[in-house]
N, C-alpha and C positions, 0 to 999 in steps of 0.2 A: 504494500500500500504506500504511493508516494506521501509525505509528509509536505505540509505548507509552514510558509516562513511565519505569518501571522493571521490572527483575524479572531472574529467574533464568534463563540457558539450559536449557535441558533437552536440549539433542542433544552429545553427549559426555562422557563422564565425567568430573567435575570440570572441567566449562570453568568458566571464571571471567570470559567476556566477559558482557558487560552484554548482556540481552536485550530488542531494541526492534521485536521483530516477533510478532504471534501467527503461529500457524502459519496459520488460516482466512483471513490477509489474503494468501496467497502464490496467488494465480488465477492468474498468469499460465499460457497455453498454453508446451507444451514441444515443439511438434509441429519447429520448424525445429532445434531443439539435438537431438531427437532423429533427426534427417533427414542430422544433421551427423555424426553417430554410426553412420547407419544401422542404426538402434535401431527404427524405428516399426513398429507393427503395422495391421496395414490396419483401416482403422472407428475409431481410438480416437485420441482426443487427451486426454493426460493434464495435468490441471491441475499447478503446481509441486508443491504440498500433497504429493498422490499420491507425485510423484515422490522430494520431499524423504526420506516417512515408509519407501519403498522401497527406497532406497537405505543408511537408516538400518538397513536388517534389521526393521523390522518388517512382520511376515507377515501380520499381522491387523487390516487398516487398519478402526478405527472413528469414527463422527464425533464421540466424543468425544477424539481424538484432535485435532481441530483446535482444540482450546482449548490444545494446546503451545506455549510460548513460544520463541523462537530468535534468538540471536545471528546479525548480518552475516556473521561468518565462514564458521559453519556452512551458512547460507543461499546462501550463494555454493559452497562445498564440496562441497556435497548440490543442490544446485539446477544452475544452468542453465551457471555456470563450473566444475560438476563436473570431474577427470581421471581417466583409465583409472588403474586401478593398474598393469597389467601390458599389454605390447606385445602376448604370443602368447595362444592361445586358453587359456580359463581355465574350458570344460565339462568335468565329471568323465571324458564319455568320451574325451578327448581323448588321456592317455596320453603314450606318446613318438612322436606322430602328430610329420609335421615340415609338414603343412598349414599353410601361415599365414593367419591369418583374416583374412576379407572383407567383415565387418560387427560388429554390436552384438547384445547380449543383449537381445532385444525386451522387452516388459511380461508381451506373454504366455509368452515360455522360462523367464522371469524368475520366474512363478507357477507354470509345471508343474514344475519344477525341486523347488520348495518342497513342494509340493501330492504329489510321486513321491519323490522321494529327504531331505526335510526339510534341502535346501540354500539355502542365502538369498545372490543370486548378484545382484550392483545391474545395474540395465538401464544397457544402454551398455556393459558391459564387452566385452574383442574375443572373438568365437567364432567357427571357420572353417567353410567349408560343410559339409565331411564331417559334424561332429559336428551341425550342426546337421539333416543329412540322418536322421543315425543317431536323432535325439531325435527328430525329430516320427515316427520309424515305431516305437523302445520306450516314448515318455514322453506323446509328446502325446495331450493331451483332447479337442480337435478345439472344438467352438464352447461349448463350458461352460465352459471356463475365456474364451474371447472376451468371452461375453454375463453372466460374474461380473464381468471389470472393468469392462464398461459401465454395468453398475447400482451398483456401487460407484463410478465417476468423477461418475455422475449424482447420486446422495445425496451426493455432496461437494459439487456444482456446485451445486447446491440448496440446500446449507443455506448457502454460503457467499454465494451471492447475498443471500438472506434476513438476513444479517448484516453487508452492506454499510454503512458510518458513511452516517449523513446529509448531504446533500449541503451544509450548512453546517458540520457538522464534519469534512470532507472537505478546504472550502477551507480552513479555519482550518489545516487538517496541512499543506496543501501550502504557505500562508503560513508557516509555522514551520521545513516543512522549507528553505526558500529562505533563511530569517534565520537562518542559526544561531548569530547571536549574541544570541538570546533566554533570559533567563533563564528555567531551569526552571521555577521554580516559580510565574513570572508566567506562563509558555506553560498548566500546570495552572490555572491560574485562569482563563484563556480562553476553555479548555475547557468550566471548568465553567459559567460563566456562557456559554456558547453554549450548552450544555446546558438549562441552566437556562432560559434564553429563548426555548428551542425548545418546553421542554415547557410553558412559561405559555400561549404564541404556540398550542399545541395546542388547550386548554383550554378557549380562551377559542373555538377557531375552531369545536368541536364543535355541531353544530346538531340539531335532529330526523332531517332528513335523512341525516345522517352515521349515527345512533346507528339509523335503520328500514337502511343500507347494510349494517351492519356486524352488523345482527340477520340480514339476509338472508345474510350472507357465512357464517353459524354455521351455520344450514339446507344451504347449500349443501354447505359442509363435512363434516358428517354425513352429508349423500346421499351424499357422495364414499366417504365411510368404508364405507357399507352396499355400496358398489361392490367394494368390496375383496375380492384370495382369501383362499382361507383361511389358504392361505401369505402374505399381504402381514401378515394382522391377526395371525400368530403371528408372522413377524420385528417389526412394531410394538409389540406385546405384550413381546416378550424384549429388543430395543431399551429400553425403556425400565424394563424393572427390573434391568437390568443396565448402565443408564448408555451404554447405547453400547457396552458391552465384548463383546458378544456377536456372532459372526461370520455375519451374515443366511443364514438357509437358501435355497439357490440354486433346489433343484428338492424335489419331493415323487416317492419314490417310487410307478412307476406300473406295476409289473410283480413278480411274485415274488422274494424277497430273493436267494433259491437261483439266481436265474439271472442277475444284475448280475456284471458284472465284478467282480475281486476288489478292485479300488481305486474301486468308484464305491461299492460295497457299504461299505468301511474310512471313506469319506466319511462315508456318514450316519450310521456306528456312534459315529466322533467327534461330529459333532454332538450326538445323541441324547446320547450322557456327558456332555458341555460343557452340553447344556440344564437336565438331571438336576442336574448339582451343581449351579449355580447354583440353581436351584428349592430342593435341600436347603440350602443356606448359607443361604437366607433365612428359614424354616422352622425351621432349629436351626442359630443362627449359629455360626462355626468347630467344627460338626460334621457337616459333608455328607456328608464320607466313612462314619462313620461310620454315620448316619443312610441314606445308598444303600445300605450293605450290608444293614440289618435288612431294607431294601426285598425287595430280591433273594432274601434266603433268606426272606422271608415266601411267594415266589412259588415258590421251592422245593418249601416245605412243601404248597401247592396246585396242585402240578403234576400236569396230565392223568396218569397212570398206566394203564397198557395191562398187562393178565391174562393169562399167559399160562397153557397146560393144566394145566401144574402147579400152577398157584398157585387157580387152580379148583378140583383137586381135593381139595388141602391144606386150604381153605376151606370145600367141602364135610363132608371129612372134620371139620373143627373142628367144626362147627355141630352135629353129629349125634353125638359125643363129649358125654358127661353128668360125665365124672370130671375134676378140674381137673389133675391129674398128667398126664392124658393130653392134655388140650386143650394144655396148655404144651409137652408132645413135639412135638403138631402143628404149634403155632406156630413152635416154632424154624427148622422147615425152613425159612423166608421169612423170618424177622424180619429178617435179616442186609441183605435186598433192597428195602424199602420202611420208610421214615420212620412213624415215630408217628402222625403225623396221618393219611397214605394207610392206614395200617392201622385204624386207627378208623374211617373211609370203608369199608371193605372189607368188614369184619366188624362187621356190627350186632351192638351187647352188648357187645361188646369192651371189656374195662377193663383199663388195664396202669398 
């Protein structure tokens, strides 16, 4: 794990340890700490990262999130010398059950918990069979919430490979870490002149071949993109104008709203809000809110409207009405029932 020269914790309120870890250098697998726990979920090996940011209560892990800084302490705390806080089981339905638990809150009870009841419950805590019998027949999702964190562990494992130090600024960290009797600010200079000779060493090594390799890698990259669904190129799309902070759409609905369950349906209703206002923030900054509602009622005001006999008749009668005292009489029976603009749709001529 590379070591940083300074900075701020960001995992605890007001810590004041010095922070010499990004969060994206924590790869380590947690598969044998969570085996230890009897925590693990079948198919999923979760990098630290994950584990760190889950434990911490955050429910919406994105990859700009692994640009967090973190103290030792915290890293050790949240990470892999984690401890249970409590002996007995600690699932909502547990109650004054006297079951004593037999294992760990997996990643994935850990996510439907959140995902059903908005409880944020750290993997590894102790939960006994009962409840955990009781949850997969009221709470669990079955392979949607599996196949979220695997695409989620996978963009982490991805981008963090992708951010690996270079393999001489690698050694230089692991010489530093051994001496630690190295002045700081000579270990910063090190750095930077290995830096710096890496990218002369670069420069200089770049040839045609490299530069026709690296035109073909751009080609490539683009066909990759054109491969893409349409759901990959809309989380890519909201990914990045949201920095990362927006929670990847899992699935597309593929079947009528009217007939999803009532939490798969509350799912993408979230989503769709969470898209929207971000969209509006950016459009009319710090007024999305605002700006979604004009939305809304602008759809209001142009919403299908369905005639019923009456309002035919009423209609009819209007049109055929030559006195304006009397067209007004006629009008009022309806006014009360459809909008300004439906009424002007309704009744050609109409001026109010």
């Amino acid at each position: 794990m590379a070591a940083m020269s300074s900075g701020v914790c960001d995992f605890g309120e007001g810590c004041e340890e010095k922070a010499i870890y990004y969060l994206k250098d924590c790869v380590k697998q947690t598969f044998h700490h969570l085996k230890h726990l009897n925590s693990n979920s079948k198919g999923i090996d979760l990098p630290k990262s994950y584990l760190i940011l889950c434990r911490a209560g955050v429910n919406v892990i994105t990859l700009a999130q692994l640009d967090k800084k973190i103290c030792q302490e915290h890293r050790d705390a949240l990470g892999l010398y984690w401890k249970r806080s409590k002996r007995s089981c600690v699932h909502p339905f547990h109650g004054k059950s006297k079951t004593k638990p037999d294992r760990g809150i997996t990643p994935v009870l850990s996510r439907e918990l959140w995902l059903r009841l908005q409880l944020s419950v750290p993997i590894g805590e102790a939960v006994c069979r009962t409840c955990v019998s009781k949850h997969k027949a009221d709470l669990g999702l079955g392979e949607q919430v599996v196949e979220e964190i695997k695409d989620r562990v996978e963009q982490l494992t991805m981008s963090t490979s992708a951010s690996l130090p270079s393999p001489n600024l690698r050694d230089c960290t692991e010489v530093n870490d051994v001496n630690n009797n190295v002045n700081p600010a000579e270990e910063t200079d090190v750095v930077s002149h290995v830096s710096q000779t890496n990218e002369l060493d670069q420069d200089i090594m770049m040839s045609d071949s490299e530069s026709l390799h690296l035109s073909q890698s751009t080609a490539a990259s683009n066909w990759s993109d054109m491969q893409k669904s349409l759901r990959e190129k809309y989380n890519d799309a909201m990914q990045m104008l949201t920095n990362g902070h927006m929670e990847c759409l899992r699935s597309q609905v593929s079947q009528p709203l009217q007939d999803l369950q009532y939490s798969t349906r509350a799912y993408y209703v979230r989503h769709a809000k969470a898209a929207f206002e971000y969209i509006c923030d950016i459009i009319a900054p710090g007024q999305s809110q605002q700006l979604l509602d004009e939305v809304i009622n602008s759809y209001k005001g142009s919403a299908i409207f369905h005639q019923d006999s009456m309002t035919d008749t009423v209609t009819e009668a209007y049109k055929k009405a030559t006195d304006h005292t009397t067209r007004t009489q006629i009008l009022s029976l309806i006014a009360s029932k459809y909008s300004k603009s439906i009424l002007l749709r309704m009744i050609e001529g109409l001026t109010i």
